[in-house]
MARKELO-524225 format. One record per residue (C-alpha): x, y, z. Coordinates in steps of 0.25 Angstrom, whole numbers, padded with zeros to 4 digits, always signed. Example, Ala and Ser with C-alpha at 12.3 -4.5 7.8 and 13.67 -1.06 7.14 Angstrom:
2
+0049-0018+0031+0055-0004+0029
END
This chain:
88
-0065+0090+0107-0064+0092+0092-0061+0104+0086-0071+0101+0076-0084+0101+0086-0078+0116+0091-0077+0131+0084-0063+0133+0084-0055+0144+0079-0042+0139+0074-0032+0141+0085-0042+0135+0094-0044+0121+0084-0027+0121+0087-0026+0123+0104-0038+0111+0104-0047+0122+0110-0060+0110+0111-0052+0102+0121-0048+0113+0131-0064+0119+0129-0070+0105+0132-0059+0102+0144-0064+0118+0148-0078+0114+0148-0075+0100+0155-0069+0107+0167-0080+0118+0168-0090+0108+0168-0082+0099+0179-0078+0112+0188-0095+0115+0188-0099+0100+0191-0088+0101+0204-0096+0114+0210-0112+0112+0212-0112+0127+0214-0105+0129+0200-0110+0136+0186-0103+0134+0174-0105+0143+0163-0100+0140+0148-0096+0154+0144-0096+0161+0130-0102+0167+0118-0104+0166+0104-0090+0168+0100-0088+0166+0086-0099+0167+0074-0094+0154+0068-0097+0145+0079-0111+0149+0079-0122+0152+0086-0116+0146+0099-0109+0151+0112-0096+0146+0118-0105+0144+0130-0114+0134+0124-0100+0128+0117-0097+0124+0131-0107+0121+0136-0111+0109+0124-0097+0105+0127-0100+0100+0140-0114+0096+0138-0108+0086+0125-0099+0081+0137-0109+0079+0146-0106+0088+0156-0094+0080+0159-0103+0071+0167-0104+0083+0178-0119+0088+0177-0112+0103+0178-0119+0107+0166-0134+0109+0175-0125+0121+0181-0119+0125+0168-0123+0137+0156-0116+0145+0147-0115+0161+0145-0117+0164+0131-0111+0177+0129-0098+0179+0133-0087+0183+0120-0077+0171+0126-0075+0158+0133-0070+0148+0142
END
């Protein structure tokens, strides 16, 4: 992932912060697609005022939709909360 497409603070631009989120989301995705009785739920608010109008939530959850679900379909069973002060 380049650090270009992300809003990164700067220790995060160092410690390749979009990788570890996209692996993140990639196994969330996956654990979901495994259990048919499974939810998953992209969790986190608007965080920084810079970013924009957008949730850490929806962040994560256009990550796995740009990635096609990883091929799973687990994103029929997924949503995001939108109001929670941190993530991951």
């Amino acid at each position: 992932a380049l650090d270009s497409s992300w809003y990164l603070l700067d220790y995060q631009r160092r410690a390749d912060v979009p990788s570890a989120l996209v692996k993140h989301i990639e196994e969330g995705v996956r654990i979901t697609a495994r259990d048919p009785k499974a939810v998953l739920v992209f969790s986190g608010g608007q965080t920084r005022r810079d970013a924009g109008p957008r949730s850490e939530g929806q962040s994560y959850w256009h990550v796995a939709e740009h990635f096609d679900w990883w091929g799973t379909g687990a994103g029929a069973r997924a949503t995001t909360e939108e109001y929670a002060r941190d993530s991951l």
